[in-house]
Every structure is written in C-alpha cells, then in structure tokens.
N, C-alpha and C positions, 0 to 999 in steps of 0.2 A: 415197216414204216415207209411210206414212201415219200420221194425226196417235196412236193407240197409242203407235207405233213412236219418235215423235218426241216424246212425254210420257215416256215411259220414257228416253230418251237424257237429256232435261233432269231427273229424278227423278235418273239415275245420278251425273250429271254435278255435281248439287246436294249430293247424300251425300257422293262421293267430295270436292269443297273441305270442306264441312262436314267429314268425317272428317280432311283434311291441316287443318284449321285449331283444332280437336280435340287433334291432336296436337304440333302446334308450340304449342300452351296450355300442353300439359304438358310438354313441353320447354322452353318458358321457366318455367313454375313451377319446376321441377325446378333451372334452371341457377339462380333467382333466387334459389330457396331455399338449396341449398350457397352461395352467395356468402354469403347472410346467415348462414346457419351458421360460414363461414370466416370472417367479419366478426366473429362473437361469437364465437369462439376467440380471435382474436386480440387480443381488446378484453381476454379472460381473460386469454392471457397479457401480454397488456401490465399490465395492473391488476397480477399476479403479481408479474411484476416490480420494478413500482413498490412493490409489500407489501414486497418482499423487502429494496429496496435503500433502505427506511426504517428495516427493521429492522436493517438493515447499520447503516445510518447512525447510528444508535439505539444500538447496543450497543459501536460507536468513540466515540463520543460519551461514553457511560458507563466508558470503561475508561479515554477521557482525563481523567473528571475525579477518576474514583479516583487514577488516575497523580499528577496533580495535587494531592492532598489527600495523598497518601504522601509525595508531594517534599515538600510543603510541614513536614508534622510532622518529617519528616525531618531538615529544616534547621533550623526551629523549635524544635522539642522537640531531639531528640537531639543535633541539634550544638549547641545552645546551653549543653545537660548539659555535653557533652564538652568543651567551650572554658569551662568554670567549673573542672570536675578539672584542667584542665591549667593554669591560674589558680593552684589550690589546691599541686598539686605546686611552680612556681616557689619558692611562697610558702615551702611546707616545705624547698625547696633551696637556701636563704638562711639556714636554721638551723645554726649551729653545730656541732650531733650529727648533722647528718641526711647518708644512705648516700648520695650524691650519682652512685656509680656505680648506682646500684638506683634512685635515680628518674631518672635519664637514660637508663635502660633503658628504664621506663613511661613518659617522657615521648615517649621515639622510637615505642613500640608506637601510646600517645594518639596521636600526632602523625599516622600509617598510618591511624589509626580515625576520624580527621576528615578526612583527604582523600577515606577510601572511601566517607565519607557526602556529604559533596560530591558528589563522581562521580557516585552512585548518583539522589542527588537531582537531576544537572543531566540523565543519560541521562533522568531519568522525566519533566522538566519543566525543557528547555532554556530557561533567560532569555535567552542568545544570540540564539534563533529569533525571542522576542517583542521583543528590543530593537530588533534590527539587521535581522532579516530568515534566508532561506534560507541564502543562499550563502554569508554571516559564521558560521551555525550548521555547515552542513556543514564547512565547514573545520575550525573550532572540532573538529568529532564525530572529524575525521581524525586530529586533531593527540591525542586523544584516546586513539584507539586503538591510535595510533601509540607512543603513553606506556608501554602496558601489556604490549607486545610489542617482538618483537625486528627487526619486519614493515612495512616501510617502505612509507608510504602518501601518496601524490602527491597534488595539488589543485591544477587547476585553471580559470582560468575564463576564456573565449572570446567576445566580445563585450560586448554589453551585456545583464547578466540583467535579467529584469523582475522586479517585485515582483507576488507576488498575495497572494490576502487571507489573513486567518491561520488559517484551517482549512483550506483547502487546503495553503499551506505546511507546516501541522503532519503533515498526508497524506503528502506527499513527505518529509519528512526523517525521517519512520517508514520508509517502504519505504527510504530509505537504510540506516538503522540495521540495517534488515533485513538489506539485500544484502552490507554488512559483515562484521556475524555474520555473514553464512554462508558467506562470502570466510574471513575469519580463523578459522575452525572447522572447515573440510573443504576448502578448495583449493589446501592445502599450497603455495603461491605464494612466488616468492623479492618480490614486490612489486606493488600493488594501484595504481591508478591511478583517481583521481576527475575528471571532469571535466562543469565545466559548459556550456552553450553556450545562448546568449542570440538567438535564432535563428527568428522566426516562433513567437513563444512562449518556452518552456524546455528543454533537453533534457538527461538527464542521462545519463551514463556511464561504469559500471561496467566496467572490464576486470580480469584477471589473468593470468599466469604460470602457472597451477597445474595440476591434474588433469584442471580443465573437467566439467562434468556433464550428464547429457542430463534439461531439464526435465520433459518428458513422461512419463519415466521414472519421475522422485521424486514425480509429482506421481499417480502410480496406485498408487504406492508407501506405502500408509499407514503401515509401520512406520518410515520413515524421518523425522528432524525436517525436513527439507530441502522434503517434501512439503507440510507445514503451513506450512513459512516464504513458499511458493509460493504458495500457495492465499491468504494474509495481503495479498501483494504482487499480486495480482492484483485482489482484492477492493478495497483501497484505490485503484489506479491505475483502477476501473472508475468510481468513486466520484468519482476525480478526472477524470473523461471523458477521461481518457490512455490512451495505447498502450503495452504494456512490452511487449519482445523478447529473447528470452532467444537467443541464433547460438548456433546448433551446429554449426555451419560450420565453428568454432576447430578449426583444426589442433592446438592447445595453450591450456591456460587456460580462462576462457570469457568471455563482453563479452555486456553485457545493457544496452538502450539503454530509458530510460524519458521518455517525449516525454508535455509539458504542453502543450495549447493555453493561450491567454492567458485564454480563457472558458471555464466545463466546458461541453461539448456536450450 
C-alpha cells in the first residue's frame, strides 16, 4: 500500500467519524431541543391551568360571599320586617272590632313568608355547616328537601366522618346541593338515598330509583340545565382534589360516588 493510498484511507476515515459525529450533534440538538420545547409547553400548560383554577377559585369565592351577604340581609333586613308585621297583626288581633278571620288569613300567609325566607337564607348560607360541620348540614339539606316534597330522602352515615376545613366543606355540600336538585327535578325517583362513608378520607353517595341519565350526554348537551349542573360539580370536586363518578352502569336510576381525600391533592 503506498503511503498516498494510506493518507487517503486515514483522510476518508477522519471525514467519515467527523461527518457520523456531525450528525449525532444534530440529532442530539434536535432531540434536546423538542424536549425543551415539550418542557415549555408543558410548563404553559401547567402555568394555564393553575390561571385557570384561580380564577375558578376566585369567582366561588365571590359567589359565596354574595351568597352570604343575600342570606345575611335576608334574615337581617327582611325577616326581621316580617317578624315586626306579624307583631303588629297579633297586636290588631286583640282588638275588639278587628276581622280576626282576615288577619289569621295574613298571619298564615306572613307566617309561609318567614319560613320561605328562612329556607332561602339557610340554602344560600347554611349555619348548620359552619356550627356543626358537613355531615350535620347534609342531613339538615335532606330533611330539608324532604319538607318540600312528597320524595323521601334517606341519610346516612357509615363509620367515622372526618372533619375538613371549612371551604372545602362548603365545596362539598355545594356539589351536594347540586346532586339533589337535579335528583329532585328530572329523576322522577320514587326515593333518593344519601350516604356518607368515613373511609380513607370522605366519600359521598348519591343514588336513586329514577330514570337515570347519561352524564356524557348532558354534559355536550348545552341546552340542557343538567349539563351546567355537571360542569358546576365537576369544577368544584377538581377544586376539591376529588374524584366524582357519575355509573352508567345503572340498570335503573343513577349513583354518582363523589370521594374526598383527607388533603386536596
């Protein structure tokens, strides 16, 4: 071989690494750089979502403290009006001349007009929830609804419940509130079934008797309120780092299982 022949082999030989090390350069650029790319995506959508589920946070925050500023006048101002008229009527139903069947007419109407303000003030701003806790308020909301209809509503509770703090409670006994209306408004149910279970956390469950519904369905369904009530209950049990499960499994009715860690995740 003569030495040419043998500068040329080591020239080839020198290019050809040089070109394979060339191009595994750019092949690790190339892989390093999509990682950093898929890294700042996902940095985006994480950041997103943390925007998002402040602003979530943000505008529950704000609707409970309206909530709370309506109960409050509610009971304040207007029941306190309405328990002074019905004062005033006794007072005139001790008279002499006075139509005693026409103000026990208006005092049965007042007397309706103070409880619905009640109601309305304890649905907007349970004291239950903040006295006693969840599981005393759920009950309380059942025996509630149970009052107002002809729709018998079960309660109960399976170990030991835990206490959590009170904005998460107030979370959960929202999505309660929820799953009721919309039991008692569309599951035509001969009987509704609450229960709580005290269990590696909290878990709550919803069942019925009635028509049953396919979540999936109401929930692409914009003209439906079902779809909104969904989207509500979803949003807050995300909020709450819980799992809700809507079985559609139900041969009959439907059972929707909403599970609390002890810690939101």
């Amino acid at each position: 071989m003569t030495p040419d022949h043998s500068n040329f082999i080591l020239i080839f030989s020198l290019a050809t690494v040089g070109m394979l090390i060339l191009a595994a350069s750019i092949i690790l650029f190339v892989v390093f750089y999509q990682k950093k790319m898929i890294q700042e995506q996902l940095k985006r959508q994480q950041l997103e979502l943390e925007y998002q589920q402040k602003m979530m946070e943000a505008a529950l925050e704000s609707q409970e403290n309206e909530r709370r500023r309506v109960a409050g006048d509610l009971h304040d101002s207007i029941g306190a009006m309405l328990s002074t008229i019905r004062v005033s009527l006794i007072t005139q139903a001790r008279r002499d001349n006075a139509d005693l069947e026409s103000i026990n007419q208006s005092k049965k109407m007042l007397d309706d007009t103070i409880e619905s303000v009640r109601r309305i003030s304890r649905d907007l701003m349970p004291s239950t929830l903040e006295k006693f806790g969840l599981a005393h308020a759920a009950k309380e909301l059942c025996e509630r609804f149970q009052s107002t209809s002809t729709l018998p509503i079960h309660f109960h509770e399976q170990g030991e419940i835990p206490t959590l703090d009170k904005s998460r409670e107030l979370m959960a006994f929202r999505i309660l509130q929820e799953l009721l209306n919309n039991a008692m408004k569309h599951s035509a149910a001969s009987q509704i079934q609450v229960t709580f279970v005290g269990e590696n956390g909290l878990t709550i469950v919803v069942e019925d008797d009635g028509v049953g519904f396919n979540a999936e369905e109401h929930k692409a369904d914009k003209k439906t309120g079902k779809g909104l009530g969904l989207f509500n209950i979803e949003n807050r049990a995300r909020l709450l780092g819980a799992n809700v499960v809507f079985d559609m499994a139900q041969k009959k009715g439907s059972l929707i299982t909403l599970t609390i860690p002890y810690e939101k995740v």
